[in-house]
C-alpha positions as CSV (number, residue, x, y, z in Angstrom):
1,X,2.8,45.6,5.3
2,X,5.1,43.1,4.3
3,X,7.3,45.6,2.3
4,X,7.8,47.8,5.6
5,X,8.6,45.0,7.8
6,X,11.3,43.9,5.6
7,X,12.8,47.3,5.4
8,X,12.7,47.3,9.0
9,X,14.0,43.8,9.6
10,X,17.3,44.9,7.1
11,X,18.0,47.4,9.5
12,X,18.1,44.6,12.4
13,X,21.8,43.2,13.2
14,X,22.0,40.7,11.3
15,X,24.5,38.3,12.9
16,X,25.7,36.5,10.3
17,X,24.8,34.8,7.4
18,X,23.2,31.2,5.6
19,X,24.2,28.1,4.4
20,X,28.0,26.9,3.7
21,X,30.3,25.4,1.8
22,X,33.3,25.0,1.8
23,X,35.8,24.6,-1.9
24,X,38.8,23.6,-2.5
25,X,41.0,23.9,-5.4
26,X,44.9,22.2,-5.6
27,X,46.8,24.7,-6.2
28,X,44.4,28.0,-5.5
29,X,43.5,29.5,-2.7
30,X,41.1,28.0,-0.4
31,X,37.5,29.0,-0.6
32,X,35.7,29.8,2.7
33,X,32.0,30.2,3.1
34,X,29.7,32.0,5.9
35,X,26.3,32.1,5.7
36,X,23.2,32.4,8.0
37,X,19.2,30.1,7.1
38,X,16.2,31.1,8.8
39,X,13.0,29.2,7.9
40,X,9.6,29.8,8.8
41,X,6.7,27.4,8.7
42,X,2.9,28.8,8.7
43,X,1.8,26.1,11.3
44,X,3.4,23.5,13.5
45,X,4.3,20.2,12.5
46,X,4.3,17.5,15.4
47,X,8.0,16.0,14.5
48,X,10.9,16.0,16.4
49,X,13.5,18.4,15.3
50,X,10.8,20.1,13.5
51,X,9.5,23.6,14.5
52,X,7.9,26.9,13.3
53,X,10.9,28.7,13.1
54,X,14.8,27.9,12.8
55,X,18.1,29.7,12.7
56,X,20.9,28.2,11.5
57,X,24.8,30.0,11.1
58,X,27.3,27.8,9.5
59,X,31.2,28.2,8.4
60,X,31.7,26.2,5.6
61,X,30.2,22.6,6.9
62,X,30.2,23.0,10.4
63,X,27.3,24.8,12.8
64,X,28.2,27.6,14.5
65,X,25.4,28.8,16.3
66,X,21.4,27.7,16.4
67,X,18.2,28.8,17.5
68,X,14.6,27.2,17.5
69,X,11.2,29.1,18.0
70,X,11.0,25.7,20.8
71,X,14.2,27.1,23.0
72,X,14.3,30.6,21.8
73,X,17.8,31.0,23.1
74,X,20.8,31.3,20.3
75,X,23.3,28.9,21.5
76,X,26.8,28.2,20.2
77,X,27.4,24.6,18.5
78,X,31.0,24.9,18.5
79,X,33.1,24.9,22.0
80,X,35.5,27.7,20.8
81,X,32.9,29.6,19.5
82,X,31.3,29.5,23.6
83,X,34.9,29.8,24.5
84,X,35.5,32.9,22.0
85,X,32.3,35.1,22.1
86,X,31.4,37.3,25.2
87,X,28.1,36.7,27.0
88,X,26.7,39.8,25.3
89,X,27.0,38.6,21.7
90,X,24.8,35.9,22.6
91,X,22.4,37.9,24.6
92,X,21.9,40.7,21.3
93,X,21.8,37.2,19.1
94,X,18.8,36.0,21.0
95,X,17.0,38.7,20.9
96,X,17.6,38.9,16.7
97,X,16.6,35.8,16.6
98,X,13.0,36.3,18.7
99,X,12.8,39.8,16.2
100,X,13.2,38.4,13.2
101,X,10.7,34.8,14.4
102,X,7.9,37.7,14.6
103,X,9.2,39.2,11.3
104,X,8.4,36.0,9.8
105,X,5.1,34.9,11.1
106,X,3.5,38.5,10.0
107,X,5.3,37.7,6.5
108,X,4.5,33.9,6.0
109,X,0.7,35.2,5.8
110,X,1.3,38.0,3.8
111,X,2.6,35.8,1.6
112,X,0.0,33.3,1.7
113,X,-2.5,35.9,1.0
114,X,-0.5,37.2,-1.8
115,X,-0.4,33.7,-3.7
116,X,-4.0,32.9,-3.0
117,X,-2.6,29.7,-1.3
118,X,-5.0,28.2,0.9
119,X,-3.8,28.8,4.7
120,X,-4.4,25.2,6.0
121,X,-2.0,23.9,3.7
122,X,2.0,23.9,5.0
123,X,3.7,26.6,3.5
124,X,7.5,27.7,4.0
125,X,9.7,30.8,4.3
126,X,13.2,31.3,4.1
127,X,15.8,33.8,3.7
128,X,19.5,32.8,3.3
129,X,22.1,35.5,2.8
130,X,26.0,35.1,3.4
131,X,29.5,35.6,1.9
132,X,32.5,33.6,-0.1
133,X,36.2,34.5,0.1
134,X,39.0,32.8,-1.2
135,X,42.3,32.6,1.1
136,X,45.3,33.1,-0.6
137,X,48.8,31.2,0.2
138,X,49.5,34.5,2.2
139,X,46.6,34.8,4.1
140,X,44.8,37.6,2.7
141,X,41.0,37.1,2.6
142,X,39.4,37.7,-1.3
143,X,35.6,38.7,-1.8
144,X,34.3,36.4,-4.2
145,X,30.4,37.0,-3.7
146,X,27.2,37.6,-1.4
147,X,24.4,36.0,-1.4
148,X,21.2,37.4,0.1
149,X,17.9,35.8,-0.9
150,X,14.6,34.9,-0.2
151,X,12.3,31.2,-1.3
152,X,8.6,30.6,-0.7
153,X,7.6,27.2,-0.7
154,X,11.1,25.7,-1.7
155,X,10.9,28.1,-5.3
156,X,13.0,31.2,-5.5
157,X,10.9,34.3,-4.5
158,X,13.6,37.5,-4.2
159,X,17.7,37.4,-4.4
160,X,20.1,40.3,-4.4
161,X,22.4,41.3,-7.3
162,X,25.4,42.5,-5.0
163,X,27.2,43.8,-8.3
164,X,24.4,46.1,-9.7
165,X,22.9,46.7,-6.6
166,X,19.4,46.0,-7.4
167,X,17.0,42.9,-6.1
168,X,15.7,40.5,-8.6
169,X,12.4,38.6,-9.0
170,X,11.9,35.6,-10.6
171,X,8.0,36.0,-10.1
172,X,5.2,38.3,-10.3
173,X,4.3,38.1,-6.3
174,X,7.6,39.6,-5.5
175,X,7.9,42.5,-8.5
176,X,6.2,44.6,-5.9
177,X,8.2,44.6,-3.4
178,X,11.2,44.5,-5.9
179,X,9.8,48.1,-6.9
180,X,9.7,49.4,-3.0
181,X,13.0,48.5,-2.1
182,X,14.9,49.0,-5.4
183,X,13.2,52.7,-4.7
184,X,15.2,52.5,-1.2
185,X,19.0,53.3,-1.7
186,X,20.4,53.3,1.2
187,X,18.2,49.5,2.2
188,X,20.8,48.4,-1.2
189,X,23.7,50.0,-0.2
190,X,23.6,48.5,3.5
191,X,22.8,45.3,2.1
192,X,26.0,45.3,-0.4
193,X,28.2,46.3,2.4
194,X,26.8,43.7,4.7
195,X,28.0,41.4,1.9
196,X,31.0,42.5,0.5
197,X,32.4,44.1,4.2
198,X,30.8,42.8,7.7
199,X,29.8,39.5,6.5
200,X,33.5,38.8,5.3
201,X,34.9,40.5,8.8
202,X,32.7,37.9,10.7
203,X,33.7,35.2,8.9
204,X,37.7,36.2,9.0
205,X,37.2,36.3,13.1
206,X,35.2,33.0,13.1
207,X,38.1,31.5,11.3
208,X,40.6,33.0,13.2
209,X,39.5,32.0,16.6
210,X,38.5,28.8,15.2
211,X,41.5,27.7,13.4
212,X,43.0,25.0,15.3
213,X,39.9,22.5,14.6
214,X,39.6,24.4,11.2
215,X,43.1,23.2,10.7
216,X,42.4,19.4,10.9
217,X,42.9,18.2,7.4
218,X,42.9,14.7,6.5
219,X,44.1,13.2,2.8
220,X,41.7,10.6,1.2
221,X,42.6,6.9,1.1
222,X,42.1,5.8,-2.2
223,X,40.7,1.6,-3.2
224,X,39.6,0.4,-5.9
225,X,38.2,-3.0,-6.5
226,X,35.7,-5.5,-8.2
227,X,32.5,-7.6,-8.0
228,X,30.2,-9.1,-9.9
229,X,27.4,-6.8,-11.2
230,X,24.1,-7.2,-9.9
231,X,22.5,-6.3,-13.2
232,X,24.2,-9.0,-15.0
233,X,26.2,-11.7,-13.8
234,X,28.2,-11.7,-16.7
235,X,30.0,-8.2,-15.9
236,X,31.6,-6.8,-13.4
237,X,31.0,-3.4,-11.0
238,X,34.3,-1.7,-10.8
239,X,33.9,0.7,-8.0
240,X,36.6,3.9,-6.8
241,X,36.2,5.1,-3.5
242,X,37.8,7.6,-1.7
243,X,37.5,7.8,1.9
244,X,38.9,9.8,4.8
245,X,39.0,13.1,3.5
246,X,38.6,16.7,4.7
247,X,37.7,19.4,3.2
248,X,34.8,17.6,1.6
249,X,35.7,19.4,-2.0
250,X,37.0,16.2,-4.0
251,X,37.6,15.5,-8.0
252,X,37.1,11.8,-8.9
253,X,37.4,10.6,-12.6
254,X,37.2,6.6,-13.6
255,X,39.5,6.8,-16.6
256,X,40.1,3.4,-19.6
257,X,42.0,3.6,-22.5
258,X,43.2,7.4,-20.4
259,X,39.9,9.0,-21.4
260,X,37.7,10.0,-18.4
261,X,34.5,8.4,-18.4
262,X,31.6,10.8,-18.8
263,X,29.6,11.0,-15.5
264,X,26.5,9.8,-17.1
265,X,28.0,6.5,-17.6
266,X,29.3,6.2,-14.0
267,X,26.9,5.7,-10.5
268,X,28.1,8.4,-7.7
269,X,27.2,8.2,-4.6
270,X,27.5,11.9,-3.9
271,X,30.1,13.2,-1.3
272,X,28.6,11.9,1.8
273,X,30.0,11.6,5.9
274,X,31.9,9.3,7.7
275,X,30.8,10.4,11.1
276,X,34.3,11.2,12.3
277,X,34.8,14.8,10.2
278,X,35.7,13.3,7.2
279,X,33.8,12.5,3.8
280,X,34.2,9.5,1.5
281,X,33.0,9.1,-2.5
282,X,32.5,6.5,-4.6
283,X,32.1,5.7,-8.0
284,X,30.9,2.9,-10.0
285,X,30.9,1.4,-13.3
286,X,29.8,-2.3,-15.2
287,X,32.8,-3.0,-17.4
288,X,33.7,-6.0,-19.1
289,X,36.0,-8.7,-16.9
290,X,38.9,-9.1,-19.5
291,X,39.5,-4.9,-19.7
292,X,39.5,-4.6,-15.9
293,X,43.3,-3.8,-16.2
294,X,42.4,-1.0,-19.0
295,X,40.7,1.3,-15.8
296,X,42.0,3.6,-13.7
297,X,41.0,5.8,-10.6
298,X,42.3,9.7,-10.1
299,X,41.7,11.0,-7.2
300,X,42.2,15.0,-6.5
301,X,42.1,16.9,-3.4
302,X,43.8,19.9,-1.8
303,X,45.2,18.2,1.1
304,X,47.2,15.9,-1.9
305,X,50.5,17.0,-3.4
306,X,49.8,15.2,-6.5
307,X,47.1,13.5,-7.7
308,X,46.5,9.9,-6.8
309,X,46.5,6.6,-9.1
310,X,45.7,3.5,-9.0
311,X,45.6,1.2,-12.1
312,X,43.8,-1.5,-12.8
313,X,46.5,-3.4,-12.9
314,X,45.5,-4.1,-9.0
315,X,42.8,-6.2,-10.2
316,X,45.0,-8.5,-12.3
317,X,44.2,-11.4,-9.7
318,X,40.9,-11.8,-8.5
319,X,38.6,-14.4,-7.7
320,X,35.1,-11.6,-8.6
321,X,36.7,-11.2,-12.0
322,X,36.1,-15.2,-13.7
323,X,32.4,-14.5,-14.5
324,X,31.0,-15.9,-17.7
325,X,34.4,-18.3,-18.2
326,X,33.9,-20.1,-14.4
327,X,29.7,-20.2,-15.0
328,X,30.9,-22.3,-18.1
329,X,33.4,-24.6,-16.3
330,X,31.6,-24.7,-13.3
331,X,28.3,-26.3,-15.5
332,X,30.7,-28.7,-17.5
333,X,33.1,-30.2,-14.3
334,X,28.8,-30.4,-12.5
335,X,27.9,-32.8,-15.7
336,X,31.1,-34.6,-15.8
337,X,30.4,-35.4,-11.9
338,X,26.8,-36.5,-12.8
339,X,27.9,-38.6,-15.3
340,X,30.8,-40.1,-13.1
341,X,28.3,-41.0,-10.3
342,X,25.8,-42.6,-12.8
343,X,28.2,-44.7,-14.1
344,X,29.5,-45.9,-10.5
345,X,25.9,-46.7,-9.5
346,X,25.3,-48.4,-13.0
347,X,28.2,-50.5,-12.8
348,X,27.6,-51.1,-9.2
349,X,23.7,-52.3,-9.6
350,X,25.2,-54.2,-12.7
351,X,27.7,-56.6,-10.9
352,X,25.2,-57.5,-8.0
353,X,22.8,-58.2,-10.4
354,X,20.3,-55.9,-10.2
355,X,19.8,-54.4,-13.4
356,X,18.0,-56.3,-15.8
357,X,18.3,-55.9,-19.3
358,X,14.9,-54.6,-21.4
359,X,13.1,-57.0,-23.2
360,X,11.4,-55.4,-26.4
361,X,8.3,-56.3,-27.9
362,X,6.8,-54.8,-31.0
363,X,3.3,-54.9,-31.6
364,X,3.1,-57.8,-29.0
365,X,0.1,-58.7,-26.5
366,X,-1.0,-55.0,-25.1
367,X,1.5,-53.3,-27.3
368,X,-0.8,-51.5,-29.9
369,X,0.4,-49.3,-32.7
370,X,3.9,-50.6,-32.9
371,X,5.0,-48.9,-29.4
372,X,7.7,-50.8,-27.6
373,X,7.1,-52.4,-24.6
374,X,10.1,-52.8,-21.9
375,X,9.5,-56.0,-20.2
376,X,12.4,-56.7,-17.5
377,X,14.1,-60.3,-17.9
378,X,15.0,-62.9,-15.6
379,X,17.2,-62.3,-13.2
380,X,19.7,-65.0,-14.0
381,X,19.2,-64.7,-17.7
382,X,20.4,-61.1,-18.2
383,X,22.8,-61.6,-20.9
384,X,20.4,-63.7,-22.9
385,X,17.4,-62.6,-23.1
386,X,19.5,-59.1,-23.5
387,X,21.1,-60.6,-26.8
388,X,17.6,-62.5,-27.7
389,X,15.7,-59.1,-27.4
390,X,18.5,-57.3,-29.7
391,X,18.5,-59.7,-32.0
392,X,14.7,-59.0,-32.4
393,X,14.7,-55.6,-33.1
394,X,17.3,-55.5,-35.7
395,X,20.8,-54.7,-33.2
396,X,23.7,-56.7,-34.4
């Protein structure tokens, strides 16, 4: 059953494709993705944004068109793609979309069935398939690769090999239906021309008429800067971050001495959004304060001309980078000042004649075992009894 209803379903228009990214490489063309995700749930989960069954088309990072088994309508999520597209094209989209929702319910527990997985339990299908091209200086369009591939459960199920024509499973389940459709030419050869032809024609249009927002580039902003490390006080963090950038494709080494620092020695926060379009990336390192001037940041993008560095030379002056030298200085100037104050008070006590002097007794009345007792003297008879009790206990 589940064989024949993916046969059929390969047959359906399939709009366009899954996932994408897009990659950029100075001086190479610019890579373009298209791709199309559909994901299926086996039962409905009560959380917004959440539902049984999902369409998503993307070119490179941005949404292009959506659908939900809630709405059941494909709708554009780019303006020039509503401008662009005729009424019709969303009309045959939407009813896909509901086509391939059914195609995926009868196939979720086919599936279920076929793993022995226990149908209360959440399970997940989802097939991703799409196209990569590289765009030259001149404007012509390169086939790079196709993607077309199925996941149960978040673990690879069934993917197309576009070269060789054949599908490939990674586990038993799928060898049978590996078997039925490899057995089904034509199924293959529609499937490597969706690929390598109408997947890349969609994609060139979807480009074309949206190439004015498409166009909006932005250069990153590079810093670089210092604090003390939260791991221990006596280093410092030295952090890179480039910010402000679009495509989101970056390169980012920390480089001392002019030898890039493996990544396993560096924290990365991952290329993540601004919220305006662009993308920012930063990179972090605990280095000793007195080699902060040996670092240096590289930053490379496409949108740059050349790469970008800064030197740690910026850091030359900075109040974050006295760590273990201001602790010390900072404990010895707070004794000094302890001392200073005591003395003040001590002198201070001294001349209104406050302090007396101790009066020592060894062994005397209630002093067992030769302890010393400190017995305060007279008021007016500091400095004698002070040189009386001295004298007694051997200070000359």
């Amino acid at each position: 059953m589940m064989d024949l209803k993916m046969k059929m379903m390969m047959k359906v228009q399939v709009g366009v494709c899954v996932f994408m990214t897009l990659v950029l490489a100075p001086g190479l063309g610019v890579k373009h993705t298209l791709f199309y995700t559909y994901t299926a749930l086996s039962q409905p989960l009560e959380l917004p944004g959440i539902y049984e069954f999902t369409a998503l088309g993307m070119l490179d990072d941005r949404e292009l068109d959506y659908y939900s088994s809630k709405t059941q309508v494909k709708v554009p999520k780019q303006n020039w793609m509503k401008e662009k597209m005729p009424q019709d094209y969303w009309e045959k989209g939407t009813q896909s979309r509901k086509s391939k929702e059914q195609w995926f319910k009868v196939n979720v527990d086919i599936l279920i069935e076929r793993m022995r997985h226990n149908k209360t339990d959440l399970h997940v299908l989802q097939w991703r398939h799409g196209c990569e091209i590289d765009k030259g200086a001149d404007g012509n369009l390169k086939f790079l690769k196709g993607i077309d591939e199925y996941s149960y459960d978040g673990t690879e199920f069934l993917s197309f090999d576009e070269k060789n024509s054949i599908w490939i499973a990674p586990v038993q389940a799928a060898e049978p239906t590996k078997r039925k459709w490899d057995e089904v030419p034509i199924l293959n050869q529609y499937t490597k021309g969706y690929l390598e032809k109408e997947c890349v024609d969609w994609l060139s249009k979807f480009m074309e008429y949206g190439q004015e927002e498409l166009k909006t580039f932005s250069k990153p902003k590079v810093y670089m800067f210092v604090k003390k490390s939260v791991k221990d006080p006596s280093m410092l963090t030295l952090t890179c971050l480039a910010t402000g950038f679009y495509p989101p494709d970056v390169q980012m080494q920390v480089i001392k001495y002019r030898t890039s620092l493996p990544e396993h020695l560096l924290t990365s926060s991952g290329v993540r959004p601004n919220g305006d379009n662009t993308y920012q990336l930063r990179k972090s390192v605990d280095i000793n304060s007195e080699d902060r001037t040996q670092y240096k940041c590289q930053v490379t993008h496409n949108m740059l001309e050349t790469v970008v560095r800064i030197d740690g030379d910026v850091l030359e002056n900075c109040p974050a980078c006295e760590t273990r030298s201001s602790g010390i200085v900072g404990a010895i100037i707070g004794v000094l000042l302890v001392l200073v104050v005591a003395a003040v008070v001590l002198s201070f006590l001294w001349k209104k004649g406050y302090l007396a002097c101790m009066n020592v007794e060894r062994n005397g009345p209630g002093v067992p075992n030769g302890n010393i007792s400190y017995i305060a003297a007279p008021i007016n008879d500091v400095c004698q009894n002070g040189h009386k009790n001295g004298a007694a206990n051997g200070i000359h």
